[in-house]
C-alpha positions in Angstrom: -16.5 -25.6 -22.3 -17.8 -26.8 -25.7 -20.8 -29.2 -25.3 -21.2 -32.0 -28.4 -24.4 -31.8 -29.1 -26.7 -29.2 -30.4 -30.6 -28.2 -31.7 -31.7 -28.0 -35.3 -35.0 -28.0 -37.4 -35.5 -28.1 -41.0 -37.9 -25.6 -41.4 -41.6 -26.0 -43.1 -39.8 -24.3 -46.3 -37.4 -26.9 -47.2 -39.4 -29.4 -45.9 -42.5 -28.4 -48.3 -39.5 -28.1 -51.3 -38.7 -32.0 -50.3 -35.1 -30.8 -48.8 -35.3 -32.4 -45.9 -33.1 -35.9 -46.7 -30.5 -33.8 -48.5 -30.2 -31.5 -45.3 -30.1 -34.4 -43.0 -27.3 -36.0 -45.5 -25.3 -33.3 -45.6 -25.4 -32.9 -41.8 -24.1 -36.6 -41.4 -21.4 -36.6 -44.1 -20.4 -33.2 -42.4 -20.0 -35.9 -39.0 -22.9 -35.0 -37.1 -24.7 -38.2 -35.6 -28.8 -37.9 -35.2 -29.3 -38.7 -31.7 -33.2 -37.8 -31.7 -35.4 -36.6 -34.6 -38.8 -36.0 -35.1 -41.5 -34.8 -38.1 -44.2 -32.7 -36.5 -46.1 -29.4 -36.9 -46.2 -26.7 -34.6 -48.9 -25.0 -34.0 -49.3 -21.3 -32.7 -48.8 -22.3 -29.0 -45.5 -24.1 -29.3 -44.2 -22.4 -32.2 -44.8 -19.0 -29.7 -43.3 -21.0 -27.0 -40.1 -21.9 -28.6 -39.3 -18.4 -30.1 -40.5 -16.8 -26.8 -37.2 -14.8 -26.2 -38.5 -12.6 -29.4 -41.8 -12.2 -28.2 -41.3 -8.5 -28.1 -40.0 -7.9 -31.9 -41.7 -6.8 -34.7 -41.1 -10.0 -36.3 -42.8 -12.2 -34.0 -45.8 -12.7 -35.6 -44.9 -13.4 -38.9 -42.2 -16.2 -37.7 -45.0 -18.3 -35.6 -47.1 -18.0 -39.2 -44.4 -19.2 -41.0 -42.8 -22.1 -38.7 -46.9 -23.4 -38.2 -47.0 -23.4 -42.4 -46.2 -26.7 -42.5 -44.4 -29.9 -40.8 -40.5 -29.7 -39.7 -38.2 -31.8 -38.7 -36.5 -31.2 -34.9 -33.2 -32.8 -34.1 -30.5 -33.1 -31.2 -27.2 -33.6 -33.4 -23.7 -34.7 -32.1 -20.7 -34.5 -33.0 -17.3 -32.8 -31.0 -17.4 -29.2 -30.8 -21.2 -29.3 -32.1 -22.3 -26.0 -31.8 -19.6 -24.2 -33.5 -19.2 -26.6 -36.7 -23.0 -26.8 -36.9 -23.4 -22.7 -37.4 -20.9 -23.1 -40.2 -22.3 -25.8 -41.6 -25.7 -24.5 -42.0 -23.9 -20.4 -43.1 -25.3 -17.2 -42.4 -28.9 -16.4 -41.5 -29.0 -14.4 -45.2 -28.4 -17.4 -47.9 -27.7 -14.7 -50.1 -24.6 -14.3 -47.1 -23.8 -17.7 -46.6 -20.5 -19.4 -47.6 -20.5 -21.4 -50.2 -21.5 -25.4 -50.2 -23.6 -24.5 -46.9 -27.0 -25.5 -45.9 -28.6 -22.5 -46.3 -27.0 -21.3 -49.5 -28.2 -24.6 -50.8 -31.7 -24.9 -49.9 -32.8 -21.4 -48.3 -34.7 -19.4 -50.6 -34.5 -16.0 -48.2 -33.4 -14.6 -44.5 -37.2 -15.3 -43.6 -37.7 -18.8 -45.1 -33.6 -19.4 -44.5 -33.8 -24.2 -44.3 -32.7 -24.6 -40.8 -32.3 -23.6 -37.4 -29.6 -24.1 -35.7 -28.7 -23.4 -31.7 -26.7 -20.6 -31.2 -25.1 -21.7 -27.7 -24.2 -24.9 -25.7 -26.5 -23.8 -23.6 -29.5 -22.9 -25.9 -28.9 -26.0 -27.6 -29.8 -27.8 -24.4 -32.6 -26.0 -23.6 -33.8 -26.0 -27.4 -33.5 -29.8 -27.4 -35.1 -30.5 -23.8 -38.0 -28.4 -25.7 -38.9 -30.9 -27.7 -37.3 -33.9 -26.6 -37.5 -36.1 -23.2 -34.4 -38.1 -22.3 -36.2 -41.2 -23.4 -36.5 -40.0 -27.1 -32.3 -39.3 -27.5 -30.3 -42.2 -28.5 
């Protein structure tokens, strides 16, 4: 069963190329209501944390670098059947991929330095957003 919420972050590249309120726009004209947001860096130990599960690939490294480059912005969206209209809202993983009008064909620059993340599951969305967000901070 569909869950209505889901994770996101606006990556330290589009943040750094002052994306980040056209992002967030386009996410609520697309219907998705912020529930919880925050602007923060990660640093080596939570960015490592938070992409554990690829802990073992050879591209590791180089994504803690990048998402500890600068400040993001994290985010518990909602809207019905969040998950699913969020990944096509934000397109494929390769701008140079991604459907037209998207996030990512907008404002990602490359599949490394690709705007947003965005939960791939109801239940990675939960966990992604209990990562970084109490119940106190969701509204």
């Amino acid at each position: 069963m569909a869950t209505n919420r889901t994770f996101t972050m606006i990556k330290p590249d589009a943040v750094q190329n002052g994306y980040a309120g056209k992002i967030l726009d386009q996410m609520t004209e697309a219907g998705f209501k912020v529930i919880a947001l925050k602007y923060m860096q990660l640093d080596e130990s939570t960015a490592g944390n938070f992409y554990g599960v690829h802990r073992e690939r050879p591209f590791f490294n180089d994504l803690v670098t990048f998402m500890t480059s600068g400040p993001i912005y994290a985010a518990i969206l909602e809207k019905e059947n969040a998950v699913e209209d969020f990944r096509a809202l934000i397109g494929a993983t390769n701008p140079a991929e991604a459907a037209e009008g998207t996030i990512r064909q907008r404002f990602a620059k490359s599949i490394d330095a690709n705007a947003v993340h965005g939960s791939d599951s109801d239940v990675n969305a939960d966990i992604e957003g209990s990562f970084f967000f109490s119940q106190f901070e969701r509204f």
